[in-house]
C-alpha positions in Angstrom: 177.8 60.7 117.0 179.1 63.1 114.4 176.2 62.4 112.1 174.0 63.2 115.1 176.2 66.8 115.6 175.6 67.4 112.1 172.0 67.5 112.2 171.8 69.3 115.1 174.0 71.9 113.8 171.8 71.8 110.4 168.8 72.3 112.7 170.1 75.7 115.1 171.2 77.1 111.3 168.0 76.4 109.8 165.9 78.2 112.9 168.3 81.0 113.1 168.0 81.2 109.6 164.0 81.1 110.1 164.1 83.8 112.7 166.2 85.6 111.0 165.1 86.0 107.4 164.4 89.5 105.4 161.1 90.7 106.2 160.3 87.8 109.4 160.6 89.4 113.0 164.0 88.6 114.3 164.7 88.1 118.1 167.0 91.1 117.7 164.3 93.2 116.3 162.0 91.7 119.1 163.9 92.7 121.7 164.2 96.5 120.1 160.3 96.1 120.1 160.0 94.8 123.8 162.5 97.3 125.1 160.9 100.7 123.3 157.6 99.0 125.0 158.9 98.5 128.8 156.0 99.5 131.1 156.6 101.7 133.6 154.6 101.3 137.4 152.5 104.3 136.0 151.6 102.6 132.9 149.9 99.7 135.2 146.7 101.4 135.7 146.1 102.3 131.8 146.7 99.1 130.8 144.2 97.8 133.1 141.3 100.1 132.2 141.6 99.7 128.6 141.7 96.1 128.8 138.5 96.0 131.1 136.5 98.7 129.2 135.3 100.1 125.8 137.6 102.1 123.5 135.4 104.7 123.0 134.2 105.1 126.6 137.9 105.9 127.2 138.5 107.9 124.6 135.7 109.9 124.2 136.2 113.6 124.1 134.3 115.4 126.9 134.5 118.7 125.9 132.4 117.2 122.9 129.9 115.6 125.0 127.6 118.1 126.1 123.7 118.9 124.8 123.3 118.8 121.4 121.9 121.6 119.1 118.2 119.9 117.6 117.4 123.0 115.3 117.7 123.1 111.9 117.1 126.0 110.1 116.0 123.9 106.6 114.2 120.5 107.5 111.8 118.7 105.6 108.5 117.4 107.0 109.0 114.4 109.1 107.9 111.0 108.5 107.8 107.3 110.3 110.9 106.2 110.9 111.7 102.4 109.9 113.8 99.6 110.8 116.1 97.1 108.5 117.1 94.9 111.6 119.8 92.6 111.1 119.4 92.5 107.1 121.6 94.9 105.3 118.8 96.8 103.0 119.8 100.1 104.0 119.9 101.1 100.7 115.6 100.0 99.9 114.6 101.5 103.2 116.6 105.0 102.2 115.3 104.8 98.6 111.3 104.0 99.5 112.3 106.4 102.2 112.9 109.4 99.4 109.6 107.8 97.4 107.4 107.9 100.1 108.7 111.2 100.9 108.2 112.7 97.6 104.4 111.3 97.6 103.3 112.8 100.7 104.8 116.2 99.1 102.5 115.8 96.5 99.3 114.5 98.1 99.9 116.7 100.8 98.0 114.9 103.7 98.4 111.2 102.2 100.8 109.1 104.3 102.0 105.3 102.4 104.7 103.0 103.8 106.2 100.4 100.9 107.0 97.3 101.8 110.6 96.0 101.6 110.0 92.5 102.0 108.3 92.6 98.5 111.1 94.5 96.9 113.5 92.4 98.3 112.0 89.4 97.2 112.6 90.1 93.6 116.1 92.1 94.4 117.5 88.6 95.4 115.6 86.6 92.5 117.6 89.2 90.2 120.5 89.3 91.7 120.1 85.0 91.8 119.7 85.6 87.5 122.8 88.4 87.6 125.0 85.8 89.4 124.0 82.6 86.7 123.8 84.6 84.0 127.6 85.7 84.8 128.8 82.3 85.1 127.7 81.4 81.7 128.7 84.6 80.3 132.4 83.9 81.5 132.3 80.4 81.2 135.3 79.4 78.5 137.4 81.7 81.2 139.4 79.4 83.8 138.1 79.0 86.8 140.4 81.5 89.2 140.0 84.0 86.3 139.5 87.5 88.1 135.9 87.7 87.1 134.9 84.5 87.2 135.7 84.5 91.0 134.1 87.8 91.2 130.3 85.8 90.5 131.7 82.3 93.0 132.8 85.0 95.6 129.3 87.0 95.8 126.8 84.9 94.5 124.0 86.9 96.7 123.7 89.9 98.8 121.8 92.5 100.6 123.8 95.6 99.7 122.8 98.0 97.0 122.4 101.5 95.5 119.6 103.7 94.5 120.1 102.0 90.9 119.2 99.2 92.2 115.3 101.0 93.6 115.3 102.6 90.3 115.4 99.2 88.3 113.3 97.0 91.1 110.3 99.7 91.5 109.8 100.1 87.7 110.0 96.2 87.0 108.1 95.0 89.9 105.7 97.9 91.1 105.6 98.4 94.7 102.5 97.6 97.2 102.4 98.9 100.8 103.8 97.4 103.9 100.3 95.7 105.1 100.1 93.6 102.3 103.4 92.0 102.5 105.0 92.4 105.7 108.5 91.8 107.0 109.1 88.1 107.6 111.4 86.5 109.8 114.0 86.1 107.1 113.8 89.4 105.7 114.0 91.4 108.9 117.3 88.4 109.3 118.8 87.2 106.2 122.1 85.8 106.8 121.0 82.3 107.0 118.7 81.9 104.0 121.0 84.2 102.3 124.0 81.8 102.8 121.9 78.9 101.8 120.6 80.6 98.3 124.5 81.3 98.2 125.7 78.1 98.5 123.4 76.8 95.9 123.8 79.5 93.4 127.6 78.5 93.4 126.2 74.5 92.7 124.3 75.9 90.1 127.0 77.6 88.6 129.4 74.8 88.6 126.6 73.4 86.0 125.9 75.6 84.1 129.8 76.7 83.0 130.3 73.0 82.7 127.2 72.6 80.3 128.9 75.9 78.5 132.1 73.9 78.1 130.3 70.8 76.8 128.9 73.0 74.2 125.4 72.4 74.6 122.8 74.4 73.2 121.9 77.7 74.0 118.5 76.8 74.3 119.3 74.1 76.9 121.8 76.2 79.1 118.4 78.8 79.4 116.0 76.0 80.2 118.6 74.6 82.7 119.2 78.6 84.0 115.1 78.6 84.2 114.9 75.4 86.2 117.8 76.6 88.5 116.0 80.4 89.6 113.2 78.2 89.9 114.4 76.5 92.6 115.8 80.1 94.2 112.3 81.4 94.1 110.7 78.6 95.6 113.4 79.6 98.7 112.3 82.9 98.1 109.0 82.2 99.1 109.4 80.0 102.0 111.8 82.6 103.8 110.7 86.3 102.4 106.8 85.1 101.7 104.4 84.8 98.6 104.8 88.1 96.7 100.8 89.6 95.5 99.7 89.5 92.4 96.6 92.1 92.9 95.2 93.6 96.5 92.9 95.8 97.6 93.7 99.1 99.5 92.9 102.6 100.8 95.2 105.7 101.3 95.0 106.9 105.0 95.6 110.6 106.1 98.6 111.8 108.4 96.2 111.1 111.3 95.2 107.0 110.5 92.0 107.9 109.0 90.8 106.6 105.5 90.4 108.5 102.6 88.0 107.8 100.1 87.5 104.1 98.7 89.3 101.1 98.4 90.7 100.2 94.7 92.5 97.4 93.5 95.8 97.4 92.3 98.7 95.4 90.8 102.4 96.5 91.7 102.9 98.1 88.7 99.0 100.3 88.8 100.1 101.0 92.4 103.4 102.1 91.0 102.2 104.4 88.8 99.8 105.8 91.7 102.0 106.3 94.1 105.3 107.5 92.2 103.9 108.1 88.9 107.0 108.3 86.7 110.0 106.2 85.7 112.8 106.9 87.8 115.2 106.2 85.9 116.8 109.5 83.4 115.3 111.6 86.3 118.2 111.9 89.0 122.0 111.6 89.0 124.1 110.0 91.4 126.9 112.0 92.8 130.6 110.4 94.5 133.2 112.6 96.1 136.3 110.7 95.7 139.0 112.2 95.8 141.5 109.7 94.6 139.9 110.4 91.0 139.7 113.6 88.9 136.5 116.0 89.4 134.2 116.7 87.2 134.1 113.1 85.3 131.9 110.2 85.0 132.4 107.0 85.9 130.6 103.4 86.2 131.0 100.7 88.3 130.9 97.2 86.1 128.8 94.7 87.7 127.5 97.3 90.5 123.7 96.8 89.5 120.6 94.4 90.6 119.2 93.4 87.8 121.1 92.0 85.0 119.2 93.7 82.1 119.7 97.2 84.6 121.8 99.8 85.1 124.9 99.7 86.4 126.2 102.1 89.4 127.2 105.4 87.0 128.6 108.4 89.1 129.9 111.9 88.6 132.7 112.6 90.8 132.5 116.2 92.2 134.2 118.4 95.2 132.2 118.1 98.4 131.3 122.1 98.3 129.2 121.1 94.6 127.6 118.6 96.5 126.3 120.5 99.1 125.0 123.0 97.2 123.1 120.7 95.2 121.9 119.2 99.0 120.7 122.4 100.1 118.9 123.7 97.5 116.8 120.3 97.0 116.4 120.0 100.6 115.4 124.2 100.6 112.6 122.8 97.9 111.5 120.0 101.0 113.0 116.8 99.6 114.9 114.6 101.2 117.7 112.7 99.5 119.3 109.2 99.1 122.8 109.4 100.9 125.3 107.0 102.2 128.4 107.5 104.6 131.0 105.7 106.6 128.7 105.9 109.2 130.6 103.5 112.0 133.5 106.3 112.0 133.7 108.6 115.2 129.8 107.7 115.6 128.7 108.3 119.0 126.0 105.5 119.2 124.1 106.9 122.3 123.3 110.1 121.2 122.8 109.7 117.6 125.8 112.4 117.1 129.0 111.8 114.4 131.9 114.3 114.5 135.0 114.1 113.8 136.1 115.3 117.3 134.0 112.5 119.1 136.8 110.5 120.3 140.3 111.1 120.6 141.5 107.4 120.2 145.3 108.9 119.4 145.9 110.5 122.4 144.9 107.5 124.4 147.6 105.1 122.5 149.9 107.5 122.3 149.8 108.1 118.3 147.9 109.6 116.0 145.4 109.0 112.7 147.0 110.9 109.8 145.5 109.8 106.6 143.0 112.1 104.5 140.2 110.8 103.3 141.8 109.7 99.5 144.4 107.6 101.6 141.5 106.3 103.7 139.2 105.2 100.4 142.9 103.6 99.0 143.9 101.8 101.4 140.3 100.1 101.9 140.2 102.1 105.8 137.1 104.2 104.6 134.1 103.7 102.1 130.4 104.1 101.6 129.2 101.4 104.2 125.1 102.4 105.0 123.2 104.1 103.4 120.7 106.9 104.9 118.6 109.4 104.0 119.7 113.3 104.5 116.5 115.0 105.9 118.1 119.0 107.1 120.5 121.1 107.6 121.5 124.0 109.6 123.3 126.8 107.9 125.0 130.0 109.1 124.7 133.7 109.1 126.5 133.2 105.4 124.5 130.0 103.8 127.1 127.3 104.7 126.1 123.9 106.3 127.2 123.8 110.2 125.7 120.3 110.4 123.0 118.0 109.0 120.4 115.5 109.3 119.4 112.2 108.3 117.1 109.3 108.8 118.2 106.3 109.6 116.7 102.7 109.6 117.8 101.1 112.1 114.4 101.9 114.3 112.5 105.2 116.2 114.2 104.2 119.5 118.1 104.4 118.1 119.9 108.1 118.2 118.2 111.0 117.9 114.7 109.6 117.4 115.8 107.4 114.9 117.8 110.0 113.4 121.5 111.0 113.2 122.7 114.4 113.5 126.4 114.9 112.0 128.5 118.2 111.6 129.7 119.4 108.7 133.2 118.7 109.6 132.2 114.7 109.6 129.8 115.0 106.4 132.9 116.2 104.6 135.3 113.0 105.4 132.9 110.5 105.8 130.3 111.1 103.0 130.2 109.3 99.9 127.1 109.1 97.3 124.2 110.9 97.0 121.5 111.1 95.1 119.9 114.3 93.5 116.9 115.4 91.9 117.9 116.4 88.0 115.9 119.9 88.7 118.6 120.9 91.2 121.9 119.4 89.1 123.6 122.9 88.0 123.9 122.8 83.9 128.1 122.4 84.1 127.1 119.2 86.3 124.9 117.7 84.3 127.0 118.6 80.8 129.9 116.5 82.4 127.4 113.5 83.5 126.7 112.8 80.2 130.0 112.3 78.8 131.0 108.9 78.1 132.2 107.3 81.6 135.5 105.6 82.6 134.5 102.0 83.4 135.7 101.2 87.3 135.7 97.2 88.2 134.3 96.5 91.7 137.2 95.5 93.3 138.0 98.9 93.6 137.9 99.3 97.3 135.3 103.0 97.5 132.5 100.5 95.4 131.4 98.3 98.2 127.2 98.5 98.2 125.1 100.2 101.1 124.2 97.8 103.6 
């Protein structure tokens, strides 16, 4: 009996103990908790709506939910909207977006549409080469080694940068939308993407253990050439067969054909249709700011292709930026851009303002950080990208809002386009792209100085999607 009185005594000390421990929730901080929560009678009926209906349906500001304002006083010529579906290419349709763009400027009555199944098809065949290559490159490093998890972690993916259009579009060429349409799998690639996943990480079990056996370099390629063999015979069953050589005819804004039909390879239609190498001829812009202005930086790891470019930025305040916006948009192109487009996004009408919702009043709080505290603490980054297409600017030159295309079809927004004000733009845009004619000379002196290397787990260098 006294050994039985023992253990139960061991037993109550041990749980208080448990309940009790620095840092655990104790029942007498609980009870603080519970008490500073009581509901009152009149708390009944809140309690009740919010748990039957939408956040932002409840929060929504109504003195910010009249008619919008369509005009824009600078807007560059319109153009077929697309659509990624559930695949997270944002980042391809927003580049061929810009390319397409910049074509029809020059042609003038020409309309082309690229297609993004056949860039995508050799994104993910490069990416499958990035991920192998990376294992054998880090191969004598343990297994949980920082970098070495960084390739097992994400072997594959959809996201990207305009980097990665750059490097794609001058390898592979590009050939329009009727000759290789959208497939199944590319218009919804989580499940083949999971499955080239899963054996990329096989793969790369192999090949670091052929590393550490010491075979042959010669070997561990033929091996590596065998393996991406395999991921492009996936490839083809889910995205399609990618064309060699085709045959086609440039239409006019109105459908009809103009002139004859030539054949082309990627790379002749390439050289058509965008006729220069992108890369050298634009520089990507950040405003982050965590990080000093004015300075260059590159993201290790952040590019498609393995023999590419990595992601290289300069970081600049948001009032450089939009000058550099304006004036290339003033000259009718449109830009490469990405946001955090899911904050205080009103879905239905296509409209994102920082005054949208006013989910602080209707928990009885409030949503404090600034946008450096929001990029730090992984609550904000660059999430999809689209592509800016206006803005409207005041009696004194300054943006009052924008405009962009989006991809996620006609029917979505404002005609498949999302208007935000410059208030949002501000906090919730990240990256853009811009023209080197319209980079100021101070901006492109400090792009070219040698850039502080960033890893990716930083949490602002997660890819467009």
């Amino acid at each position: 009996m006294k050994n039985v009185l023992i253990l139960a005594a061991l037993c109550v000390a041990m749980t208080t103990q448990a309940q009790t421990k620095d840092g655990g929730i104790s029942k007498k901080m609980l009870s603080e908790i519970e008490n500073e929560n009581a509901l009152q009678p009149a708390d009944r009926a809140l309690v009740n709506a919010i748990a039957a209906n939408a956040i932002d349906d409840l929060s929504q500001n109504r003195k910010n939910a009249g008619a919008l304002d369509t005009h824009f006083s600078i807007e560059t010529k319109k153009q077929s909207i697309t659509d990624q579906k559930s695949s997270g290419r944002c980042w391809m349709f927003s580049g061929l977006n810009v390319l397409r763009s910049d074509f029809n400027l020059r042609t003038d009555s020409l309309n082309v549409t690229f297609s993004q199944a056949y860039l995508f098809f050799y994104d993910q065949l490069e990416k499958a080469n990035l991920m192998l290559q990376g294992c054998i490159d880090t191969a004598k490093k343990p297994i949980d080694d920082q970098r070495v998890q960084f390739f097992f972690h994400y072997p594959i993916n959809d996201g990207g940068t305009f980097c990665g259009v750059a490097d794609l579009t001058e390898k592979y060429g590009l050939v329009p939308t009727e000759v290789m349409p959208e497939s199944y799998s590319s218009d919804n690639t989580s499940k083949a993407r999971a499955l080239i996943a899963s054996k990329l990480r096989e793969f790369g079990l192999q090949l670091r253990d052929m590393v550490q056996k010491d075979k042959k370099a010669s070997a561990i390629e033929k091996a590596k050439t065998r393996m991406l063999s395999q991921i492009y015979h996936m490839l083809q069953y889910t995205i399609g067969e990618p064309p060699m050589k085709f045959t086609y005819a440039f239409k006019n804004s109105k459908g009809q054909t103009v002139g004859e039909a030539k054949e082309y390879t990627p790379q002749s239609f390439y050289k058509e249709v965008v006729g220069k190498s992108l890369n050298g001829t634009f520089i990507m812009v950040m405003n982050d700011p965590r990080r000093e202005y004015y300075k260059t930086y590159e993201v290790e790891f952040d590019r498609h292709t393995y023999d590419g470019h990595n992601w290289k930025y300069i970081n600049l305040p948001m009032d450089d930026i939009e000058e550099m916006a304006i004036n290339t948009l003033k000259a009718g192109h449109k830009l490469y851009s990405s946001y955090d487009v899911g904050k205080m996004l009103d879905r239905k009408r296509g409209y994102a303002d920082t005054e949208n919702f006013d989910y602080g009043s209707l928990f009885n709080t409030s949503f404090g950080m600034n946008k450096a505290e929001r990029i730090s603490t992984f609550d904000s980054g660059s999430t999809h990208a689209m592509t800016l297409t206006a803005v409207d600017l005041d009696s004194k030159g300054k943006a009052t809002k924008w405009k962009v295309e989006n991809s996620w079809g006609a029917s979505w927004g404002q005609q498949g386009c999302l208007i935000m004000t410059d208030r949002w733009f501000r906090e919730y845009m990240f990256r853009l792209v811009v023209p080197n004619e319209y980079v100021p000379a101070k901006v492109k002196m400090a792009y070219e100085t040698a850039p502080v290397m960033v890893m990716p787990e930083d949490p602002l260098f997660q890819m467009d999607e």
